[in-house]
C-alpha positions, 0 to 999 in steps of 0.5 A: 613772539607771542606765548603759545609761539613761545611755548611751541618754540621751547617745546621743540627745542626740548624734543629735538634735544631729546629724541633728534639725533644729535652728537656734540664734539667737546673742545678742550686744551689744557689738562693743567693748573696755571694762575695765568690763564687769561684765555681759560684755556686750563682745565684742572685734572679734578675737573676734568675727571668729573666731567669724563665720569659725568659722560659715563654716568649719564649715559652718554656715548663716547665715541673718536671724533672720525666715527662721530663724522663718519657717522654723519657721513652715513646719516646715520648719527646715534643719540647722545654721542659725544666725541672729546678733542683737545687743540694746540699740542700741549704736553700736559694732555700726555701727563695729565689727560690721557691717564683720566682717558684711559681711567674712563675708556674715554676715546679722545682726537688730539689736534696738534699744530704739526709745525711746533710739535718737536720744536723748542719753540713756546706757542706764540700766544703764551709768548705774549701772556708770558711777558705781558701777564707774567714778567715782573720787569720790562723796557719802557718801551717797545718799537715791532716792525712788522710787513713795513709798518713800524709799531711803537708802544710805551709803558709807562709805569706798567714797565713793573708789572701790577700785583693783580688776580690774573683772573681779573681781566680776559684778553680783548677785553677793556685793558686795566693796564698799559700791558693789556693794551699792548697784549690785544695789539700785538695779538691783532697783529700776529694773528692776522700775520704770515706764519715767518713774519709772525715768527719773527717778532715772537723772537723780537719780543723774547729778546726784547723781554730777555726770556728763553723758550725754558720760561714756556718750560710748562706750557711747552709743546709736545715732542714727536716721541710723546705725540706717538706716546699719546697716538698710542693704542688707538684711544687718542686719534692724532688730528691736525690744527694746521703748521703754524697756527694761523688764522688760515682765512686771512692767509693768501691761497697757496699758505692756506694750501700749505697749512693743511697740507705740510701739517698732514704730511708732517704728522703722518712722518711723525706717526707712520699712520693715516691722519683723517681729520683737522681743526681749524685755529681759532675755529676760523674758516672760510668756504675755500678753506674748507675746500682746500682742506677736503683737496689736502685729504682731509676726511673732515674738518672742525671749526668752533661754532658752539652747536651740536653736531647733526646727521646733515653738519657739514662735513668740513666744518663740523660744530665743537663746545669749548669747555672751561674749568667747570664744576660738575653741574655746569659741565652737566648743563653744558650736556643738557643744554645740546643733548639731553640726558 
């Protein structure tokens, strides 16, 4: 490209950001302080309270995620609006959240993984992170049958856990220890699993680790009663992010079907109210799961792609930005880099 190309490019991308209409979807997950958090899935109460009152500051519209693809519906999408969502169904977005919400008159979706909400079960990725990131003492070695295939690992001298920065390694990454390792394998493995199969070696892993779900005791699940807590007053609308949290496009048909279906069902049983909207696990989809989402009643769908949202996005897999536990001026150039201020 040469420079005058160059130049033309960067100026429209400078105009589009600045006089397109464009909205963009924030996706968070936990309002919470946690020295193990290897997926940066925490955002601590300070900063998410800077960056609520950063939205405000620079004029941006805080709108429901329903009325941000309602308004792509209509094509009729106003600059500078921003809708905030939150995935899994974490307690700490009733104790934490939603009092930084409703300090800022911020509207806010809340996707919940419809099939744990209630349940004693801990979500099965924080299982993983809690025996292999966490626990201190562990068998040497591991043997999970799983669909037929046996898998057998041995810890060596990782059996003790390592006294490291938690923050010195991301899952999927090149593993430091033994325990690493195991981490992304069985991750690959459960992710990609049937949801009863899966269910399976999580308790395999539990009694193999000797731990109970009260370990999981501040990352837990909310219950029915604090999900209606949360839904209540019409400042968090209640989405749903599938039963069980699978990756649904490596689902068969009819489990797919069944993610989408039984988790609107559930929470609508739950609430007493209409739920519009879903988001994909892990963001991952696929053009029959987006259509077996419009089929389940759906009114539209949130994937992950790291995009502002526009008057034509699609309406079954709308874009979302992941945010971490930024300072002010890296969330404020996060807004800058989608939608100028």
């Amino acid at each position: 490209m040469g420079r005058i190309a160059k130049l033309f490019h960067r100026g429209s991308l400078a105009f589009k950001r600045r006089y397109v209409a464009r909205g963009l979807i924030l996706i968070y997950h936990r309002v919470a302080e946690d020295p193990v958090d290897p997926w940066r899935l925490c955002v601590s109460p300070d900063n998410f309270a800077r960056h609520m009152e950063i939205l405000r500051k620079k004029g941006f519209k805080t709108v429901h995620v329903s009325a941000l693809a309602d308004a792509v519906r209509a094509r009729n999408l106003p600059r500078k609006s921003v809708a905030v969502s939150f995935d899994d169904g974490y307690r700490d977005n009733l104790d934490a959240a939603r009092p930084i919400l409703e300090k800022y008159d911020t509207p806010a979706a809340h996707f919940a993984t419809a099939g744990y909400i209630g349940s004693d079960a801990p979500f099965w990725w924080d299982v993983l992170d809690g025996i292999f990131l966490r626990t201190t003492q562990l068998p040497e070695k591991l043997d999970i049958n799983l669909a037929g295939n046996r898998h057998h690992w041995t810890l060596g001298r990782d059996a003790v856990l390592k006294k490291k920065k938690a923050s010195d390694w991301k899952p999927l990454g090149p593993p430091h220890t033994r325990r690493h390792e195991i981490h992304d394998a069985l991750w690959h493995l459960l992710v990609a699993a049937l949801p009863e199969e899966r269910d399976g070696i999580v308790k395999q892993l539990m009694d193999w680790a000797e731990l109970a779900p009260a370990t999981w005791a501040q990352s837990r699940p909310m219950s029915e009663d604090e999900l209606r807590k949360l839904g209540g007053n019409g400042l968090v609308e209640i989405g749903a992010h599938s039963l069980t949290h699978p990756a649904l496009s490596a689902l068969p048909p009819e489990l797919q079907a069944h993610e989408l279906s039984a988790s609107k069902a559930r929470l609508e049983s739950i609430l007493g109210t209409k739920v519009r909207g879903c988001s994909y696990p892990q963001g991952r989809s696929s053009i029959d799961v987006q259509r077996r989402a419009r089929e389940a009643g759906y009114d539209f769908a949130c994937g992950s792609v790291a995009s502002a949202v526009g008057s034509r996005s699609n309406l079954f897999h709308l874009p979302r930005v992941s945010v971490r536990d930024w300072s002010e001026e890296r969330f404020a150039g996060l807004l800058d880099h989608y939608i100028a201020a």
